[in-house]
C-alpha positions in Angstrom: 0.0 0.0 0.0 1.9 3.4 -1.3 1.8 6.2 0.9 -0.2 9.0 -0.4 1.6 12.7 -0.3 -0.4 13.6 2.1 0.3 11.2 5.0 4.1 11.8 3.9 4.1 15.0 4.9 2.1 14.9 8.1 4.6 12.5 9.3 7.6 14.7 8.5 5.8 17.4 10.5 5.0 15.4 13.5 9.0 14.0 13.6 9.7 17.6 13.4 7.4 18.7 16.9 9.1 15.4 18.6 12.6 16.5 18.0 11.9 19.9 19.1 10.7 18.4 22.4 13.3 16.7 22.8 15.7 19.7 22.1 13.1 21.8 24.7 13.2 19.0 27.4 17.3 19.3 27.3 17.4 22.7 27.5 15.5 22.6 30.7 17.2 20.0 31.9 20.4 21.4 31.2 19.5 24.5 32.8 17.8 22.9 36.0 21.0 21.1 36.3 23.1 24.4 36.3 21.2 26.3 39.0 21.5 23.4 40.8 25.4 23.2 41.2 25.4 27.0 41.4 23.4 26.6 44.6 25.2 23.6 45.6 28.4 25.8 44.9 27.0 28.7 47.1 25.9 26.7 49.7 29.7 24.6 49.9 31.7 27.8 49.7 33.7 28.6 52.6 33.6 32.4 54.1 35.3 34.4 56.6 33.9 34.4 59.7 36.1 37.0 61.9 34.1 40.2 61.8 30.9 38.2 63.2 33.5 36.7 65.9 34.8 40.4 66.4 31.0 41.1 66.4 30.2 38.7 69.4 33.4 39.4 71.3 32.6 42.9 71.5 28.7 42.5 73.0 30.4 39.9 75.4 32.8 42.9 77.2 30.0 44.7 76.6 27.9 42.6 78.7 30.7 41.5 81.3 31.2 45.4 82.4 27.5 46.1 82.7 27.1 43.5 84.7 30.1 44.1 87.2 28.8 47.3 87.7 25.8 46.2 88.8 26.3 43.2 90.7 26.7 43.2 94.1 23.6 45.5 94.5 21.4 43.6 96.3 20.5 39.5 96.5 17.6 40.0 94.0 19.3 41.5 91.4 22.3 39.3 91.4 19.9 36.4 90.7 18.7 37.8 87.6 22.3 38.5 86.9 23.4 34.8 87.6 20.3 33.2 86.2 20.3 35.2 82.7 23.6 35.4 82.0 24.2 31.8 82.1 21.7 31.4 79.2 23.3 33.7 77.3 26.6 32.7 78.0 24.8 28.9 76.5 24.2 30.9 73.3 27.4 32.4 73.3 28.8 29.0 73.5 27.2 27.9 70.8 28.0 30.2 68.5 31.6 30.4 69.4 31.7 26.6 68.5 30.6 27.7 65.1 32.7 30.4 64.6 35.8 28.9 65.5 36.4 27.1 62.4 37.5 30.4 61.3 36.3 29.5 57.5 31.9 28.8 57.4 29.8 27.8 54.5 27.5 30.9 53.6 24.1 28.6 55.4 26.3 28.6 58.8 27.3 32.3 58.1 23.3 33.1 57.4 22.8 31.1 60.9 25.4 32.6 63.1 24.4 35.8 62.2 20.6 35.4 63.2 22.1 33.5 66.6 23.7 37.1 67.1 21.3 39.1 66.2 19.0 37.3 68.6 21.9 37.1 71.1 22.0 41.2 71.0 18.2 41.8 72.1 18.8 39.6 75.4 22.0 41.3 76.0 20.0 44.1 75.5 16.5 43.0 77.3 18.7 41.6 80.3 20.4 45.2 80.8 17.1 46.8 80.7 16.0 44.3 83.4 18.9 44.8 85.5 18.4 49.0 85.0 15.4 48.6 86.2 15.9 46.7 89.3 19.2 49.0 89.7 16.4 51.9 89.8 14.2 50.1 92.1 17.3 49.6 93.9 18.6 52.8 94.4 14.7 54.3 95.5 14.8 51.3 97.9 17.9 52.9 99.6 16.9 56.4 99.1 14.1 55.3 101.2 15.7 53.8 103.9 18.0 56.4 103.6 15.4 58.8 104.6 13.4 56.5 106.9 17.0 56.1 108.7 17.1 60.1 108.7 13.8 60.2 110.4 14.7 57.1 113.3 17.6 59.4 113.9 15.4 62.2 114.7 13.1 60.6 116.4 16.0 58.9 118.5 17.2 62.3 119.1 13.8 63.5 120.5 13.3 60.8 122.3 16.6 61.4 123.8 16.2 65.0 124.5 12.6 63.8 126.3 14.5 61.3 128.3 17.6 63.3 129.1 14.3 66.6 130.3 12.6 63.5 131.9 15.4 62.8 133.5 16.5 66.4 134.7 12.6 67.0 135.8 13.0 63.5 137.9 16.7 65.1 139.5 14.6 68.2 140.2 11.3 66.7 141.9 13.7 64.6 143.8 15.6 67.3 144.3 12.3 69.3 145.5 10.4 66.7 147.5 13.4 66.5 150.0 13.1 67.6 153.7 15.3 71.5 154.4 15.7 72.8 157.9 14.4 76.1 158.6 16.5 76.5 161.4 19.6 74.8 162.8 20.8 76.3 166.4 23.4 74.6 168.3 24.1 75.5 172.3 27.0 74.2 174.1 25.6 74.3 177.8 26.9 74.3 181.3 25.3 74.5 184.9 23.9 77.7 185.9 24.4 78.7 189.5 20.7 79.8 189.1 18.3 78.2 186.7 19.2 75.6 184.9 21.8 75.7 181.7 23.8 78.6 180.7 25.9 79.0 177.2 29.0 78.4 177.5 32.6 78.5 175.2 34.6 76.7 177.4 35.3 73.0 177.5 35.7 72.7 181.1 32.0 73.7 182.2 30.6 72.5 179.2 28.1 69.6 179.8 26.4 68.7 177.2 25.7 70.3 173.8 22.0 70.9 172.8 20.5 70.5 169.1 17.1 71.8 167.8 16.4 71.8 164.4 12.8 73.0 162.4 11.8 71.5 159.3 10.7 73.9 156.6 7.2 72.9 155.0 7.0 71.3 151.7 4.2 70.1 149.8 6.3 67.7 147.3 7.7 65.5 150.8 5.3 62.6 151.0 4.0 62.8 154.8 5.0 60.1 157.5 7.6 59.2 159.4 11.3 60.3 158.9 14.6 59.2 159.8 17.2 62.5 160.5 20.7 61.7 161.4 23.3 64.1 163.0 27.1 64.5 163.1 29.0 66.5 165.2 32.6 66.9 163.6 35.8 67.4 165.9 38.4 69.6 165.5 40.4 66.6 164.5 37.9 66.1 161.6 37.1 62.7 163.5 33.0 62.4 164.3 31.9 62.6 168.0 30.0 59.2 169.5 29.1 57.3 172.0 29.2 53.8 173.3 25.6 53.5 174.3 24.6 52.5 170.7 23.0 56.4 170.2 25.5 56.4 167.4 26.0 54.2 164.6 26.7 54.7 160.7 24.5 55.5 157.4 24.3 55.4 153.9 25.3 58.7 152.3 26.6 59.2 148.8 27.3 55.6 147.6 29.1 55.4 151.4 28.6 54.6 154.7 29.1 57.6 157.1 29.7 57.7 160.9 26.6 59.8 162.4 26.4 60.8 166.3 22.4 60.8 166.5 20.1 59.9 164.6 16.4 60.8 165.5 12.9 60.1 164.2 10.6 62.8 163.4 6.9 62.2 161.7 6.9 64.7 159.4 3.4 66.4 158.7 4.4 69.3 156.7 3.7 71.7 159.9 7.4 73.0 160.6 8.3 70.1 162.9 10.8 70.5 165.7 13.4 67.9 166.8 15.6 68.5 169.9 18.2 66.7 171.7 21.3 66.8 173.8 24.6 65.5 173.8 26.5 64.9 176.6 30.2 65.9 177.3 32.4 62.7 176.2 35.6 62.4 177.2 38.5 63.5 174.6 36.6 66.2 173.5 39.2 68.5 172.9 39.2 72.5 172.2 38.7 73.7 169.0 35.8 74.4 166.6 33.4 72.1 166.1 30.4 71.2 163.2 27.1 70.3 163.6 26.0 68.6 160.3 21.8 67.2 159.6 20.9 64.5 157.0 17.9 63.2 155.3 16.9 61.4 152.4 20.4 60.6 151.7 21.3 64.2 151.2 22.4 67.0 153.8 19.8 69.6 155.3 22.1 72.2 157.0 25.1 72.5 159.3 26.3 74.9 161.9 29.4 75.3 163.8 30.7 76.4 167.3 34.0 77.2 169.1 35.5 75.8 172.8 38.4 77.2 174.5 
């Protein structure tokens, strides 16, 4: 069966479109092929990696002095310190590791330098954090500082109350105590008519007589009272007896020799106490001082001379 003209040259046409393909298809695959070891290429070839290194020493320091200046502070804020920094300083390892080849492919490079980026806003976040707390810090101990300011005062009014409190206490104790109105002193000796004459002379003398008035007070609490009485020698030595009239009392953080003591019940109505003292032997010439006590403090004294 002859082919007609015809069929001939549809044939011819359609091996034509197939060959065409074919030349089509290898373009494109020649082509796909080509980006592909391009990328492969760009993906394989090395870089330098020392400026991001430089990059990520520098925010380190960076990070190391902020953080020495503001540790230290107070126990709160060197947890946040402690706590964030070691994450970073995880990062920072990390990246390190990577960068230490000194030579990365451009995927790493692309990789490191997001890590960095990322690794700059904590750096960053963490030293607003700790600015912050520094802040809250510093008001903290502005406050105290004035709150310290105002114990201080207050200590020092309370001390100025206590110290008055303690000069009106001297004073009413000072006020409530017992004074002598009078204090009159006699030595006697026999009269040849009546009974005692003054005398100045230790021979005749026979006794020496003490009367003392108490001056009213309102601040003495009323009731009974205990007065004591020295009479002083010329040899500064105090006069007593052996009859147990004398004994000693406290006076002054001491004990003190007194000649005799006497109870009065003191009513606030200018009491009177009177006594005598006999002659005793070794009484010697000389001036002589007649001291009164109460309360543990001294009332009055008086003196007089035998020849």
């Amino acid at each position: 069966m002859s082919l007609q003209p015809n069929d001939k040259r549809s044939k011819k046409l359609l091996f034509l479109m197939i060959f065409a393909l074919v030349l089509l298809n290898a373009g494109l695959i020649y082509q796909l092929v080509t980006k592909n070891n391009q990328l492969q290429n760009a993906q394989t070839e090395l870089v330098d990696s020392t400026k991001e290194l430089d990059d990520l020493k520098n925010i380190e320091e960076e990070l190391r002095i902020n953080l020495e200046l503001k540790s230290g502070q107070n126990a709160k804020l060197d947890s946040v310190i402690q706590l964030r920094n070691s994450d970073i300083q995880k990062k920072v390892t990390q990246i390190r590791r990577l960068l230490a080849k000194g030579k990365v492919t451009q995927a790493e490079l692309a990789s490191v330098t997001k890590q960095i980026a990322t690794f700059k806003d904590q750096v960053s976040q963490l030293k607003s954090e700790i600015e912050e707390l520094s802040t809250q810090n510093q008001y903290l101990k502005d406050e105290n500082y004035v709150m310290q300011k105002q114990i201080d005062a207050e200590r020092e009014i309370n001390q100025e109350i206590r110290t008055q409190n303690t000069e009106l206490v001297k004073q009413v104790a000072v006020g409530s105590r017992i004074f002598l109105k009078s204090l009159v002193v006699s030595p006697l000796r026999n009269a040849l008519v009546g009974d005692f004459k003054v005398t100045d002379k230790l021979s005749k003398l026979e006794k020496i007589e003490v009367s003392c008035t108490l001056s009213n007070n309102d601040l003495v609490e009323r009731g009974d009272k205990t007065l004591y009485f020295q009479v002083i020698t010329p040899n500064n030595s105090t006069l007593h007896s052996d009859n147990n009239s004398s004994g000693t009392f406290s006076f002054d953080g001491g004990d003190r020799m007194y000649t005799v003591k006497k109870g009065v019940n003191f009513q606030n109505k200018n009491e009177t106490v009177s006594f005598a003292i006999p002659k005793t032997d070794g009484m010697t010439v000389g001036k002589y001082t007649v001291n009164a006590f109460s309360q543990n403090h001294k009332m009055g004294s008086t003196e007089f001379t035998l020849r």
